[in-house]
N, C-alpha and C positions, 0 to 999 in steps of 0.2 A: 275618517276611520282608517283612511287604507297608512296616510302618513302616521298616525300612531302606531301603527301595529309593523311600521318598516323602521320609527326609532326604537321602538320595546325590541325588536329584533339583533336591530345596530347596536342597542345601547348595551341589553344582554353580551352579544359575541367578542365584541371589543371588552366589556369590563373585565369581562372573565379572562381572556386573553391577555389583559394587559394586566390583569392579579394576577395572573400566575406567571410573567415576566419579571413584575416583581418582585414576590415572593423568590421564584430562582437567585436574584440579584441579592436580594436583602438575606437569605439563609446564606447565601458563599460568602457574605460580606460581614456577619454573623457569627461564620463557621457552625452552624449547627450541621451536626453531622449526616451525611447524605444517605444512611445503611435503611432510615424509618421508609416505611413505604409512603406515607405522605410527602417524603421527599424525590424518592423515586419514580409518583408521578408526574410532579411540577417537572421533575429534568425531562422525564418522555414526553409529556405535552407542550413541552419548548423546545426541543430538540431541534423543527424543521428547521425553527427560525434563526436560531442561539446558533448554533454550531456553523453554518455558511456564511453569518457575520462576525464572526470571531477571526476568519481569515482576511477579514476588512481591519474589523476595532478587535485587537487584542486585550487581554486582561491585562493591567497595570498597575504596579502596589499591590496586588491580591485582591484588584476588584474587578468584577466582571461586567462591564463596559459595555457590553454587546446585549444583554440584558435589560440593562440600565437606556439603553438609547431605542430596546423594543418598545420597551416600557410606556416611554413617552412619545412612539410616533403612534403605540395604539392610542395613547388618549389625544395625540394631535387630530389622528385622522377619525375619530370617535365625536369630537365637538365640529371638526369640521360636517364631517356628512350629515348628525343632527341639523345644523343650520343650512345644511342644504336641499334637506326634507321640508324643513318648515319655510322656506321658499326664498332665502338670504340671496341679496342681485349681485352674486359674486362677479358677475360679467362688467356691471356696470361698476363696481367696485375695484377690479382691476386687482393687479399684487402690492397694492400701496396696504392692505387690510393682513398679506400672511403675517404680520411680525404679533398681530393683536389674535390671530387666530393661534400660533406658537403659544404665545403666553399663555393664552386661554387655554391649551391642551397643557401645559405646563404647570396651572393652576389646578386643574381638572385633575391632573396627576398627584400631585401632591397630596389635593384631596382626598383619593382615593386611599394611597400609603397610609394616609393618617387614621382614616376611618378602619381600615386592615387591621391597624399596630392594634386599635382598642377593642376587636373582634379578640384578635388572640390574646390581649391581654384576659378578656370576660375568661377564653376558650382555657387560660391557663390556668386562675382564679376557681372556674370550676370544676377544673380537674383535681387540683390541688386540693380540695376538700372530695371531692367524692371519690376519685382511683391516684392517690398520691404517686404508686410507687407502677405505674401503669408507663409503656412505652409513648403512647400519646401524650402523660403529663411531661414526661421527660423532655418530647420533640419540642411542646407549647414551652417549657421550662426554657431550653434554648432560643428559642427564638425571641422571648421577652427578655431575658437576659441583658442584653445592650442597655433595655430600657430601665428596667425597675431594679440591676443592681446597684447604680449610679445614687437610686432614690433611697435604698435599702440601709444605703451608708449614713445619708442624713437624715433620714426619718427613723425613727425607732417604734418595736413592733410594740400595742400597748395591749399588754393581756394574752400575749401569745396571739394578737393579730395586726397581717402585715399590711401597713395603712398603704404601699407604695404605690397598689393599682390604682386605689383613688387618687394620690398625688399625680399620677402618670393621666388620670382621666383628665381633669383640672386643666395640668399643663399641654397636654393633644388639644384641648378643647379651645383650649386660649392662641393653641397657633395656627388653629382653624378660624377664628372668629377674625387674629388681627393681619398679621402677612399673608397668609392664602387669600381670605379674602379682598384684602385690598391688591394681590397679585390682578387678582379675579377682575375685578373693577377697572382696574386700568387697560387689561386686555381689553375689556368691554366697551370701554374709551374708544379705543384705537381700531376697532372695527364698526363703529358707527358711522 
């Protein structure tokens, strides 16, 4: 009882923290503009972190790097401490298992982005029908953007409806099922 209720804790603090790292990363890398208040929280509640290592990992290209490497030590240290509640002999195991524990947060991260992207896809899909011209559809508008104008160009809308969420579902879904998971699988190799 007591170890589930310290990963439901773990697993809550870290996902959310590590969504909203990358959320910051993916909007500056996006360019969706920073003025919406939904954006203006993500930068407050990353702030502690973001800004102290940015004088480590600078932004480079116009990407923000520091972000991007929170991102993934919360989901490093998020699969790590999971498997240290459920009782993993990391002692006996020695540092021959971090490179499988890496990937595995690595996979775990990925996952996570991917499962976000099709939140906001849904979040954008039904804004766009019910407050089109609303500040929120605009923020969700940018953020999918990357994704579904790409789709926009080769699929065509039939009926005045735009198939691309779905293609976008489809193709998220497919690179959760084959590379993430087979990421996922080989970490899991390599820590046994």
């Amino acid at each position: 009882m007591l170890s589930e209720t310290l990963q439901f804790l773990i697993h809550t603090l870290f996902g959310l923290l590590a969504t909203a790292f990358g959320l910051r990363f993916y909007m500056q890398w996006a360019r969706v503009p920073f003025h919406h208040p939904f954006a203006q929280f993500i930068i407050r509640v990353t702030d502690f972190a973001v800004r102290p290592l940015r004088r480590v990992v600078p932004g480079w290209f116009g990407v923000d790097w520091a972000s991007l490497k929170l991102f993934f030590i919360c989901e490093i240290v998020l699969v790590t401490l999971e498997y240290w509640v459920d009782g993993y002999p990391f002692l006996i195991a020695g540092w021959g298992v971090a490179p499988g524990f890496v990937l595995l947060g690595i996979a775990a991260g990925l996952q996570l982005a991917l499962q976000v992207l099709i939140l906001l896809i849904i979040a954008q899909a039904v804004l766009s029908w019910v407050a089109p011209v609303s500040s929120a559809s605009a923020m969700f508008h940018a953020l999918t953007a990357p994704v579904l104008n790409p789709l926009r160009r080769v699929i065509p809308t039939v009926s005045g409806v735009d198939l691309s969420p779905l293609a976008a579902f489809v193709l998220i879904e497919l690179l959760l099922m084959v590379p993430v998971t087979a990421l996922e699988r080989a970490a899991r190799l390599m820590i046994q």
